[in-house]
C-alpha positions in Angstrom: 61.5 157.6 93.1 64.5 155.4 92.3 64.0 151.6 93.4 66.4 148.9 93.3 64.8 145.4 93.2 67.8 142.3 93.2 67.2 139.2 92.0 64.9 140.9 89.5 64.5 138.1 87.5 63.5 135.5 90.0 59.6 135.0 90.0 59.2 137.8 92.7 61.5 140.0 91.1 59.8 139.9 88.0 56.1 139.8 89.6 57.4 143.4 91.3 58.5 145.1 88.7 55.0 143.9 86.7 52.7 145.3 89.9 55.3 148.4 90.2 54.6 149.2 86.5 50.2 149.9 86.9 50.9 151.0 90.7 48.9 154.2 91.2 49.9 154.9 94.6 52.3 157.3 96.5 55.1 156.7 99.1 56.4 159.8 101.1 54.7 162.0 98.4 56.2 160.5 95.4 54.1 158.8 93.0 55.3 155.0 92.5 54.1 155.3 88.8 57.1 157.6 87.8 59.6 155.2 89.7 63.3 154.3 88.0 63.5 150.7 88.5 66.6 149.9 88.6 66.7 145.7 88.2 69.4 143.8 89.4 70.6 140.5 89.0 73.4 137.5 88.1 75.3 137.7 85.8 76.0 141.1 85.8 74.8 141.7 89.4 76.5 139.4 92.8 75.3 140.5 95.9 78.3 138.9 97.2 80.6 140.6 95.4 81.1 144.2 98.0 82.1 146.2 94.6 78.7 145.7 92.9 77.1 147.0 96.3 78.9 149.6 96.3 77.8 150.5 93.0 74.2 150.1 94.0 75.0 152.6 96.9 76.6 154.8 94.3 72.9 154.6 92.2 71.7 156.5 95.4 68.2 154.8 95.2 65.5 155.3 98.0 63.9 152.0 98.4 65.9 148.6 97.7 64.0 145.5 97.6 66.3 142.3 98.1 64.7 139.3 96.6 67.9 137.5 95.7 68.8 134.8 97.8 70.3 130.9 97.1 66.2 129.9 97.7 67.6 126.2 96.7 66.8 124.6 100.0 68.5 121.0 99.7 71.3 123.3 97.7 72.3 125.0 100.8 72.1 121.6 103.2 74.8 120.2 100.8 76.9 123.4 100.9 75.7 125.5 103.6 79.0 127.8 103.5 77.9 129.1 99.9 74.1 129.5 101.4 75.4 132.0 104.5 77.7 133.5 101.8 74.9 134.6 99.5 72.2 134.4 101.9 73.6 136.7 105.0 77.1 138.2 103.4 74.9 138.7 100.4 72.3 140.8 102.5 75.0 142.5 104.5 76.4 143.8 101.4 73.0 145.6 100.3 71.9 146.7 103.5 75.3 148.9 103.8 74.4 149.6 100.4 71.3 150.8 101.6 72.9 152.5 104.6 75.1 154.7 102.5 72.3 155.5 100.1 69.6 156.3 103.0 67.7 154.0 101.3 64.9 151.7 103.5 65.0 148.2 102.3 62.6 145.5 101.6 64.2 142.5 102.9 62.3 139.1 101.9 62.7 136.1 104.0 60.9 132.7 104.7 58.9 130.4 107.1 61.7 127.8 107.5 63.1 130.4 109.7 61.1 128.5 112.2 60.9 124.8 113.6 57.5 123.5 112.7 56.9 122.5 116.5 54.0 125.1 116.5 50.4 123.6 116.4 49.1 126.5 115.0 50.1 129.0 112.1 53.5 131.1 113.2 52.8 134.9 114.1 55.4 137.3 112.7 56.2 137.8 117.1 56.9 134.2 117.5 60.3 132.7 118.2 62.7 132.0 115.4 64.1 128.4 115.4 65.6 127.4 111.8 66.6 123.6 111.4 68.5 123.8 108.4 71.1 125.7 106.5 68.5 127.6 104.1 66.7 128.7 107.3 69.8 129.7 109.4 71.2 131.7 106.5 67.5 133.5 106.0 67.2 134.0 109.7 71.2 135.4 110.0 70.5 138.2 107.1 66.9 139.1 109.0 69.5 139.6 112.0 72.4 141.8 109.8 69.6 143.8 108.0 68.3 144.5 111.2 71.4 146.1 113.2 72.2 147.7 110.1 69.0 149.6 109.2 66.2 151.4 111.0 64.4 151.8 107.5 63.6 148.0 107.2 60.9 145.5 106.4 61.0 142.1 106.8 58.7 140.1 104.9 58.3 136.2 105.1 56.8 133.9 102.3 56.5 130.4 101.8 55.7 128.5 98.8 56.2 130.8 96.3 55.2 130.2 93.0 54.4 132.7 89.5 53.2 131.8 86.4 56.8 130.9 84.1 58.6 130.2 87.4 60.3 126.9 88.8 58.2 126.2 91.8 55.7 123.4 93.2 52.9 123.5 90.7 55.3 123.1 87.2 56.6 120.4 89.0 53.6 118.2 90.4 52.4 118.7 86.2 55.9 117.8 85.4 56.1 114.8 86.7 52.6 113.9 86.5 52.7 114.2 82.8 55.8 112.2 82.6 55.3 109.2 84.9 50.9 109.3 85.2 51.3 109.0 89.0 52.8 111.0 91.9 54.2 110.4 95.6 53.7 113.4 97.4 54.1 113.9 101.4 51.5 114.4 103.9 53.4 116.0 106.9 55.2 119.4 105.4 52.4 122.0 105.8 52.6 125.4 104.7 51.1 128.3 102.4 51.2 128.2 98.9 51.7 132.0 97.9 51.5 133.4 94.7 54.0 136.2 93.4 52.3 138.7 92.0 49.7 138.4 95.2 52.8 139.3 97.2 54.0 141.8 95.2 51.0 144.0 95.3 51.2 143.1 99.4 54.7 144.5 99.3 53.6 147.7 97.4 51.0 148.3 100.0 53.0 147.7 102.6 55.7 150.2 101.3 53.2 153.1 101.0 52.8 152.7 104.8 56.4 153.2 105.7 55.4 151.1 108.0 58.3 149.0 108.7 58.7 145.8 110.8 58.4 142.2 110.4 55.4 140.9 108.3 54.1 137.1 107.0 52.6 138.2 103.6 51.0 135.3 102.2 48.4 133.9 100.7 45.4 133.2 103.3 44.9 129.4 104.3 47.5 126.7 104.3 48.0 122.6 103.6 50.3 119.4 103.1 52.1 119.0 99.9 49.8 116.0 99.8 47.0 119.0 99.4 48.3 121.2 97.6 49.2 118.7 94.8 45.8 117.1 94.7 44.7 121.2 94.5 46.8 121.8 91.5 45.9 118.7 89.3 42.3 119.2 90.3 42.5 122.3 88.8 44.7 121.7 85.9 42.0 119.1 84.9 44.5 115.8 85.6 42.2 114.4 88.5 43.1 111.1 86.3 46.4 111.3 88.0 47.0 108.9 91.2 48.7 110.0 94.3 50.1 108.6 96.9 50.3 110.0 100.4 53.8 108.9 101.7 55.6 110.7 105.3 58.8 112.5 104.6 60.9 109.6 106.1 60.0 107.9 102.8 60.8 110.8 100.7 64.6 111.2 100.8 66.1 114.8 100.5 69.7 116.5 101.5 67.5 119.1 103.7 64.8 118.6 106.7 62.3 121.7 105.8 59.7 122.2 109.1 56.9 119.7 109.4 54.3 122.7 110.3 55.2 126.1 109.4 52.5 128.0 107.8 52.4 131.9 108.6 49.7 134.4 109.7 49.1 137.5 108.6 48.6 139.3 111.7 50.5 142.5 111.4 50.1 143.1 108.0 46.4 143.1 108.3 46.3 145.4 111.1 47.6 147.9 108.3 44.3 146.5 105.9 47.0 144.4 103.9 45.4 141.0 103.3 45.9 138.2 100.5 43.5 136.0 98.8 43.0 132.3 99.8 45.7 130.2 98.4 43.3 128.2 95.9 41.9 131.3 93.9 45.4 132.6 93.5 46.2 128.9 92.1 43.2 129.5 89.8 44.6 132.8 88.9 47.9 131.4 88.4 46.2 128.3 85.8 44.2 131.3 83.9 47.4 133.4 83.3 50.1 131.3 83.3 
């Protein structure tokens, strides 16, 4: 089996091809053990770029799995023309890829696809509602991937982070480390998830050929406020003060949701389910 993974060396990318390596499953009969990966990414690699797509359609694989995006969410409020260009072109490009191949695609996506009006944990049925430029573009290549393909699952995260990655937890240390106290907002709630926890829920899912939209991420959720005190509890810097500030005080080119975790409702109909976001943290601290 032949599959394509772009952005390959983003943390999901690379947490894929790890899980895809020791994955002793099949998908339509074919063992996932003796796949081709076929890893794709900048510089060599632009999903905007129609004559690298074409190429991938030309590697006739049978399953594409899109991780590459512009994920840089105050980065696409200051140029939101570059984030549709990357983020829905970009994802128009592979899925004709993927049409001319007959390949089914993996297409991943986000929670800031919705508002954060909800009082309770977004359902993959809920309505979409994106309030800024990163979620728009997200939300407009979950539209084009859709018309495009029949063959197609979309799978929201939030939070992502992977041992060697840039993410939420090497920050928090980072600046911990560097200034011995933190400001850290108590009104942006979501759920930390942890690559390679997602990448084993993606190979799951694929062995289903189930497709449709899914919220694959770890179970639970909290404020950053949380979720930092969680991390330098756990990294053994409880020494560390924080201070709970709103995200009026915190000033940023993008407004991300106020409440948007997700719930894994239809991928755990299939018996797809993640750990609680705190042991994969733990995981994350005894691997990273």
């Amino acid at each position: 089996m032949r599959i394509a993974i772009t952005g390959a060396n983003g943390q999901l990318g690379r947490a894929l091809q790890s899980t895809l390596a020791k994955a002793p499953r099949e998908v339509g009969g074919e063992k996932l053990r003796d796949a081709e990966i076929i890893p794709l990414d900048l510089p060599q690699w632009d999903i905007t770029n129609p004559h690298h797509t074409t190429q991938l359609a030309a590697l006739r694989p049978q399953l594409v799995i899109h991780c590459a995006a512009m994920t840089d969410v105050d980065g696409c409020a200051r140029d939101p023309e570059r984030a549709f260009r990357v983020n829905a072109f970009g994802t128009q490009n592979v899925a004709l890829a993927c049409q001319r191949a007959g390949a089914a695609m993996v297409y991943i996506s986000t929670n800031e696809v919705f508002d954060g009006s909800s009082e309770r944990p977004y359902l993959e049925f809920d309505k979409t509602n994106p309030i800024n430029p990163y979620g728009e573009s997200k939300l407009a290549g979950e539209t084009i991937a859709a018309r495009l393909l029949h063959r197609l699952y979309v799978v929201r995260i939030s939070w992502l982070f992977a041992p060697n990655g840039n993410n939420f937890v090497r920050k928090i240390l980072a600046r911990a480390d560097q200034y011995g106290t933190l400001q850290v907002v108590t009104d942006e709630t979501a759920n930390p998830t942890y690559a390679p926890d997602v990448a084993e829920a993606i190979w799951q899912l694929v062995t289903t050929e189930h497709y449709g939209i899914y919220h694959l991420v770890n179970e639970g959720y909290c404020s950053r406020y949380e979720y930092a005190l969680e991390i330098l509890k756990q990294a053994g810097r409880t020494h560390v003060p924080v201070q709970p500030i709103t995200r009026d005080q915190f000033k940023r080119a993008s407004r991300p949701p106020a409440f948007a975790p997700l719930h894994n409702t239809v991928g755990a109909a299939l018996g797809i389910y993640l750990r609680p976001w705190q042991e994969a943290l733990r995981d994350y601290f005894q691997h990273g």
